[in-house]
N, C-alpha and C positions, 0 to 999 in steps of 0.2 A: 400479176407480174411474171413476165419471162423470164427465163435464163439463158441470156447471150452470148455468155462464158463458152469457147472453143478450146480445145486440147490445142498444145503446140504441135504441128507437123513437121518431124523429123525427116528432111532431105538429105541423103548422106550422096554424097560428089566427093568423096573421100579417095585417091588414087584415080579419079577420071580429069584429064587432061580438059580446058577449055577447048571448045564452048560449051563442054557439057557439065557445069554448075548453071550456067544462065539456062540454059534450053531445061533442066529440070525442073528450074523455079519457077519457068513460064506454064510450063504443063497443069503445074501447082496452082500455080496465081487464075490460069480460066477456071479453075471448077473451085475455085475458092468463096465461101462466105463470108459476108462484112465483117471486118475489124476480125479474118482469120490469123493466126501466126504462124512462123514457117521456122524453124531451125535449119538456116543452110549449112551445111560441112565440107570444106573444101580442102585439097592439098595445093592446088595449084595456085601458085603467087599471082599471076595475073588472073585472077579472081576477084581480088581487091578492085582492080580500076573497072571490070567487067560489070560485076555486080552491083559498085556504088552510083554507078554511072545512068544503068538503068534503070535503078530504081530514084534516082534527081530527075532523070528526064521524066518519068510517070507518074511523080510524085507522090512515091511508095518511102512507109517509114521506114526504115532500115540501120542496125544499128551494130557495127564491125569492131568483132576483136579479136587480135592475133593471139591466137591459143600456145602455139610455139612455130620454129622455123616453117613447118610443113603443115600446120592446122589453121585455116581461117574458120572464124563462128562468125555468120551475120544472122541477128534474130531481125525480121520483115513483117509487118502487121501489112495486107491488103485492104 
């Protein structure tokens, strides 16, 4: 029996303006192995539509919650 179990990868986009939350993720998402997970951390608002959007059209799981006015958490499994 293997063990498949990956660490979460903590992306912090924390104070960097878009598009640099998505352009992190992606960097992430090519050197990623199956069923990895990503911790994205974002300040910036339009992060939400940036990031949900790419991951529907890729159909990447992804799963968004607003931390406070200035903190988005989306956890992404590739």
């Amino acid at each position: 029996m293997t063990n498949t179990s990956h660490s979460i990868v903590d992306i912090d986009a924390l104070g960097q303006p878009c598009p640099m939350p998505l352009l992190l993720l992606k960097r992430q998402l090519k050197k990623a192995e199956p069923k990895q997970q990503f911790l994205l951390k974002s300040s910036d608002p339009h992060s939400e539509i940036d990031i949900l959007r790419y991951c529907e059209i890729h159909q990447i799981n992804c799963c968004f919650k607003k931390i406070s006015e200035n903190e988005f958490h989306y956890l992404i499994e590739s």
